[in-house]
C-alpha positions as CSV (number, residue, x, y, z in Angstrom):
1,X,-31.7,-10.4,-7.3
2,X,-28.7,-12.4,-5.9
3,X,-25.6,-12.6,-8.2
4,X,-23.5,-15.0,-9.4
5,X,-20.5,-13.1,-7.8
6,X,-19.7,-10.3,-6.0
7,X,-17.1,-9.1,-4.3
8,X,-17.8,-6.7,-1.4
9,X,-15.0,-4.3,-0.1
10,X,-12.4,-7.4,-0.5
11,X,-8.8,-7.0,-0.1
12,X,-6.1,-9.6,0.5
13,X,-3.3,-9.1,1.6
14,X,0.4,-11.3,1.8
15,X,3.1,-10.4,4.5
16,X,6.4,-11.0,3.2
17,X,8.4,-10.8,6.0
18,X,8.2,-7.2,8.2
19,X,6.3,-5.9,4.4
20,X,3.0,-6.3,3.5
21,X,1.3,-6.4,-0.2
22,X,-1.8,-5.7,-0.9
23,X,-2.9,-8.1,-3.8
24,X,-6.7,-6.5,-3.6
25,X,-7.9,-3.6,-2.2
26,X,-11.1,-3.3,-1.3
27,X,-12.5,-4.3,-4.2
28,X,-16.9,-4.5,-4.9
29,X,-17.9,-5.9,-8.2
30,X,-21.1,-8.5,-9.3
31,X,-21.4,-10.5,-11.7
32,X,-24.5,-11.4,-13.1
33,X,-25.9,-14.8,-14.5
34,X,-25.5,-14.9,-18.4
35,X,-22.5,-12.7,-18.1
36,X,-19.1,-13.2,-19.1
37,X,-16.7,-11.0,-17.4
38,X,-13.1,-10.0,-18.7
39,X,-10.6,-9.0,-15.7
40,X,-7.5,-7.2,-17.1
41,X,-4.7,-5.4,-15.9
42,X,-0.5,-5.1,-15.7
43,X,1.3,-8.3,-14.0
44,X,0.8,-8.2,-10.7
45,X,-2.4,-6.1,-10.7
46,X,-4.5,-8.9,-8.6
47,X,-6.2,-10.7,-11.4
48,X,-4.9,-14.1,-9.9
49,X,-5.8,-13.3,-6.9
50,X,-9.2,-12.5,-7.7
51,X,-9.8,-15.7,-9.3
52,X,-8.2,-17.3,-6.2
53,X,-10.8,-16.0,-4.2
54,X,-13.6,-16.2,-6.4
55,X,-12.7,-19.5,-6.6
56,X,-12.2,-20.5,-3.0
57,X,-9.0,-21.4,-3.6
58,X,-7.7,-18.3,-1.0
59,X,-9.6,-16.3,1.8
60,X,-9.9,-12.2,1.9
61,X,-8.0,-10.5,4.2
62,X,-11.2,-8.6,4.8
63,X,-14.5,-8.2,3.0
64,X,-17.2,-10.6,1.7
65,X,-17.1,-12.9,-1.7
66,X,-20.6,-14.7,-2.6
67,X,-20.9,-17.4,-4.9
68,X,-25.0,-17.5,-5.9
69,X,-25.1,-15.6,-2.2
70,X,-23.2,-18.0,-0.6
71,X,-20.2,-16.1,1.5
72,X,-17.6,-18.4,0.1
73,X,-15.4,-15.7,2.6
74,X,-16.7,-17.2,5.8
75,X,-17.1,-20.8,4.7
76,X,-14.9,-23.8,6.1
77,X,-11.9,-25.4,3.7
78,X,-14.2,-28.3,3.3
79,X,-16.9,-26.3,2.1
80,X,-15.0,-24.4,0.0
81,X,-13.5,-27.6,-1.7
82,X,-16.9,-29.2,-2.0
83,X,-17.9,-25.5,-4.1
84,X,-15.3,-26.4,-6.2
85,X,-16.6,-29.8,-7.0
86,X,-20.0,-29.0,-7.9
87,X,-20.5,-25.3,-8.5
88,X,-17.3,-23.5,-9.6
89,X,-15.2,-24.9,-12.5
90,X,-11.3,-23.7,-12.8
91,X,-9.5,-23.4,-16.3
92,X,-5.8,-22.6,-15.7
93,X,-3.3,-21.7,-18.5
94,X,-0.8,-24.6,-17.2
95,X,-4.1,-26.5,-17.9
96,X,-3.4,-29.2,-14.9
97,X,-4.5,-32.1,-16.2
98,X,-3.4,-35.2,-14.2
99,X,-0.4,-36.8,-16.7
100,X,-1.3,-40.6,-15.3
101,X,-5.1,-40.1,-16.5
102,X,-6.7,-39.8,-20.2
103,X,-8.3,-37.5,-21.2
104,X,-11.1,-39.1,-20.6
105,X,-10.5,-40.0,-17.1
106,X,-9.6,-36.4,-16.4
107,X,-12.9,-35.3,-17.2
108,X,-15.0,-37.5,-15.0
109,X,-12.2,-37.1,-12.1
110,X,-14.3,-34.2,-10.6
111,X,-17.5,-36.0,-11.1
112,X,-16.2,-39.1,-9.5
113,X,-15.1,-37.6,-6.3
114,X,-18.4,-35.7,-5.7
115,X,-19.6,-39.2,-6.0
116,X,-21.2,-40.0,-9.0
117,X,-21.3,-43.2,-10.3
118,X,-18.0,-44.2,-12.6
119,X,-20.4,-44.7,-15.4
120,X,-22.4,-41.9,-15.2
121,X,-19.6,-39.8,-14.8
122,X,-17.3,-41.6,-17.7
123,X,-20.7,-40.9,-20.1
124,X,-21.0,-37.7,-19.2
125,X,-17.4,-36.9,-20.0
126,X,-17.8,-38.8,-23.0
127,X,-20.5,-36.0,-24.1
128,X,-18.7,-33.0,-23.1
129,X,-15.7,-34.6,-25.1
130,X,-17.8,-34.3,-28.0
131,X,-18.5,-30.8,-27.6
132,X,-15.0,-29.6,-27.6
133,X,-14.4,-32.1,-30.6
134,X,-12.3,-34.4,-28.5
135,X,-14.2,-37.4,-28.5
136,X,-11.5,-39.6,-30.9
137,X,-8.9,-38.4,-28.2
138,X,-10.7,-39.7,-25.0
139,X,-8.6,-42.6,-24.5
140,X,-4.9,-40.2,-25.2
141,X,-3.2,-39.3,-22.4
142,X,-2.2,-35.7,-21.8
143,X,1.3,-36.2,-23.3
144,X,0.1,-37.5,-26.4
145,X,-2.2,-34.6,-26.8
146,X,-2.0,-30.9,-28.4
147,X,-1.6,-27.8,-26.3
148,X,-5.2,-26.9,-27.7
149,X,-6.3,-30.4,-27.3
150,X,-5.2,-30.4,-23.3
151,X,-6.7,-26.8,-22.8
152,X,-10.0,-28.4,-24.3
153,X,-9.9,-31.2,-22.0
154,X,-9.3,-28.9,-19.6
155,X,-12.5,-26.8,-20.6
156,X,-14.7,-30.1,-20.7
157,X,-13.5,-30.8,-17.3
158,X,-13.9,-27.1,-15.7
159,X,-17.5,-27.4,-17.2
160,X,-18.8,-31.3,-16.1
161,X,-21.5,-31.4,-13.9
162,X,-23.6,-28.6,-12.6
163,X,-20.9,-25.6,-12.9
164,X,-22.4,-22.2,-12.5
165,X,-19.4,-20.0,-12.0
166,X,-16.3,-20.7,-14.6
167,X,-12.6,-19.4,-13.9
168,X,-10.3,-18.9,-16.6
169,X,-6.9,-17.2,-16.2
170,X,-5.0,-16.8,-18.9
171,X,-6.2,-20.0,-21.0
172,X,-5.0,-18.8,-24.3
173,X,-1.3,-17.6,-23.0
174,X,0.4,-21.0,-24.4
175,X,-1.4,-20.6,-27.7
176,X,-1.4,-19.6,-30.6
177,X,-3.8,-17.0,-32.0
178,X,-6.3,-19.1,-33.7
179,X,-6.0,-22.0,-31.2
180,X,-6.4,-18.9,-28.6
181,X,-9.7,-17.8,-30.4
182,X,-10.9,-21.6,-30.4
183,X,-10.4,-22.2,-26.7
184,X,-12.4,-18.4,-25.9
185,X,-15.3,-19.5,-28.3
186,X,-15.8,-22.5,-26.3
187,X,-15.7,-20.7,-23.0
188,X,-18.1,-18.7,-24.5
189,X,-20.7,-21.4,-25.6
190,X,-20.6,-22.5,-22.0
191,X,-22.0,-19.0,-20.1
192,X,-25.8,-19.5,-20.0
193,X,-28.7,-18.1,-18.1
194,X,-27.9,-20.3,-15.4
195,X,-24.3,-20.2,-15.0
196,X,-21.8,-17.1,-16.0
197,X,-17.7,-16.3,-15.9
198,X,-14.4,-14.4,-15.1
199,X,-11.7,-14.1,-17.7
200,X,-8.2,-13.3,-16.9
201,X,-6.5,-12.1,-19.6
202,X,-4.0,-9.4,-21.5
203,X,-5.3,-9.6,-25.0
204,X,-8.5,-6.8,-25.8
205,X,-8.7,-9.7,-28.6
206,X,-10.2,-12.1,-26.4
207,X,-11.5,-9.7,-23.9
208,X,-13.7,-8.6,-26.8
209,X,-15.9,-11.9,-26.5
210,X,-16.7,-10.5,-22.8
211,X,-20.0,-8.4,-22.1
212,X,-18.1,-6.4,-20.1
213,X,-14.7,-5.5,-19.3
214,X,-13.3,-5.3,-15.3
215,X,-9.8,-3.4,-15.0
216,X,-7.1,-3.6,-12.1
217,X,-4.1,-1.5,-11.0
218,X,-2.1,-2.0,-8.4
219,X,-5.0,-4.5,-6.6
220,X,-7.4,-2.1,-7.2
221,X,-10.5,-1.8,-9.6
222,X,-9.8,1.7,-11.4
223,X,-12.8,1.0,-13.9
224,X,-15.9,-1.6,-15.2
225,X,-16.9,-0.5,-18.6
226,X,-18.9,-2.1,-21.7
227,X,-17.2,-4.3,-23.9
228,X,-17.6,-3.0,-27.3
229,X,-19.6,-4.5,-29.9
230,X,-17.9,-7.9,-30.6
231,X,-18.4,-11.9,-30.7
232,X,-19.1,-11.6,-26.6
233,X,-22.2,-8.8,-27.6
234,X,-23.4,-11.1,-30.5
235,X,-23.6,-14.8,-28.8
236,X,-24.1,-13.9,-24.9
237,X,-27.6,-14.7,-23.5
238,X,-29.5,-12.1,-21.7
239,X,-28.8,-11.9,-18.2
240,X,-32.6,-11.3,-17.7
241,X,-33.1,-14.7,-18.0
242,X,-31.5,-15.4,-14.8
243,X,-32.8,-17.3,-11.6
């Protein structure tokens, strides 16, 4: 059965000069549909760069990544852009909302440019508004809004239109703990039989709403093990369910 993810032998490495540093090292992991998947590890362990290429948003220096058996790896940067658009949807802690659009208009930004129709698009951000309780704040722009408010926008917007992969590093960093908890249940409510996730992050707290927990060192993966019994165990969907 083809997974969601995986990562096959995959390293990445940056030259700095006449040094090189290897950010990955040939790292193999899948991820399954109905599975979200917590990624943690000391600061500069990789974790970034792993979403980076999960994400397209960087190539491998070697190896293979597959989105849904697609080798994101060997695709063009227009390719990998229109991934991005439709299939993959990016949560970042600096949440990156554009500052000259509501909240509204942020939403049905990635809708928009995969060209759906303005209203379509504005309704359907309208509905996923409502679902992160943000519908009175659609018309606020990002500077008028909450740190929890813009990293729920920034959820609703990660999540419009036919995501299957989501990418979250570090979302709760700028909050506090029961914003933090808030922001992970909604990531949570979002991983379904069709569609699953990676989440960066340094707190077991939140990695405990994972199924299962991914660790780095040093760009490599020293170990993949269970989460333990937690809110991830209790409200994830069976991965059996999957395509």
């Amino acid at each position: 059965m083809t997974a969601l993810l995986e990562f096959e032998r995959v390293s990445r490495v940056h030259r700095e000069g006449e040094s090189e540093v290897h950010a990955l090292d040939e790292v193999s992991f899948r991820i399954e549909y109905g599975e979200l998947v917590a990624v943690m590890g000391p600061s500069g362990s990789g974790k970034t760069t792993l979403l980076n290429l999960a994400g397209g948003l960087d190539t491998p220096t070697s190896g293979r990544v597959l989105v849904g058996g697609v080798d994101v790896s060997a695709s063009s940067g227009e390719d990998r852009a229109a991934l991005r658009r439709r299939s993959v949807g990016l949560v970042f802690q600096e949440y990156n909302l554009v500052s000259s659009l509501t909240a509204l208009e942020n939403v049905a930004l990635p809708l928009e440019l995969d060209g759906t129709p303005s209203g379509e698009a504005q309704a359907q951000a309208h509905r996923l508004l409502g679902l992160v309780g943000l519908d009175d704040r659609a018309n606020q722009f990002p500077d008028r809004l909450s740190g929890g408010q813009r990293q729920r926008v920034a959820i609703a917007r990660a999540v419009a239109g036919s995501r299957q992969l989501i990418l979250a590093d570090e979302p709760t960093g700028a909050l506090d703990s029961v914003l933090g908890e808030e922001i992970i249940r909604l990531l949570r409510a979002q991983i379904g039989p069709r569609s699953g996730g990676v989440l960066v992050t340094h707190d077991p707290r939140y990695a405990a709403w994972a199924n299962r927990t991914l660790f780095l060192a040093d760009g490599k993966l020293i170990s993949g093990t269970p989460a333990l019994t937690g809110p991830g165990d209790l409200l994830s969907p069976s991965a059996e369910s999957a395509p």
